[in-house]
N, C-alpha and C positions, 0 to 999 in steps of 0.2 A: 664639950663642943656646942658649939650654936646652936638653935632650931631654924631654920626657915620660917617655924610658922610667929617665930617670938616676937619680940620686942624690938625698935628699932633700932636700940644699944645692941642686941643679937645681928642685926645686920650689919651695923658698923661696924661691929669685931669679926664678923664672916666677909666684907670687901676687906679689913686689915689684914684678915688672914692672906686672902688672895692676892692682895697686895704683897707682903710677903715673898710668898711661892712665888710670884711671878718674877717678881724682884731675884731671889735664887735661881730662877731659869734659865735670867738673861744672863747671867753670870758663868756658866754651865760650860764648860767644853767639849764638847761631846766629839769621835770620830763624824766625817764628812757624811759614812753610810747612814749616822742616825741622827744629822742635821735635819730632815725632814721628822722624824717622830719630836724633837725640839719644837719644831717651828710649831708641829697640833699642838704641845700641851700649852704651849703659849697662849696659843687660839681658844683653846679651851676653857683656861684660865678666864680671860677675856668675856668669852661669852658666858660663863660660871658668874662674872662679875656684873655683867648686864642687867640676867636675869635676876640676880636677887636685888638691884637697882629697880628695875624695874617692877618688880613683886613689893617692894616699899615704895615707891610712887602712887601702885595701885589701891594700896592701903589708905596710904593718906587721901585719896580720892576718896574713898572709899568713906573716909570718917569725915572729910568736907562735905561732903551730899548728906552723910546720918546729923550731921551738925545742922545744918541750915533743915531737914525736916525734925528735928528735934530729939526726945532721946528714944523714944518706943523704936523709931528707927534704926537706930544704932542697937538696940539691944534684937531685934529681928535676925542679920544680920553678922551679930556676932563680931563687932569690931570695938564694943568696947569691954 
């Protein structure tokens, strides 16, 4: 399974995944009593998917700033 902290090939295969499951959720027929535990993992999923969007946006920020002050920066760091 993926890392969170890997590569952004490891991201993209961690939003496929979650694509995925989520895709299987909305398919899902559940009784009416546990339409609402559906609707969280939905949400979850969702927000699951965010955040690690979000955690690769920051990344890449992160190595535009160590780019433009050069590499000692990047290696400080730890981004490349």
């Amino acid at each position: 399974m993926a890392n969170a902290r890997g590569s952004g090939r490891d991201m993209r295969e961690m939003i496929a995944r979650l694509d995925r499951l989520e895709e299987q959720a909305n398919h899902l027929r559940v009784p009416v009593a546990y339409a609402n535990m559906l609707y969280m993992l939905r949400n979850h999923i969702d927000l699951v998917r965010e955040g690690v969007r979000k955690h690769a946006e920051s990344r890449l920020n992160d190595r535009a700033r160590c780019e433009s002050l050069g590499n000692g920066a990047a290696a400080l760091i730890g981004t490349r």
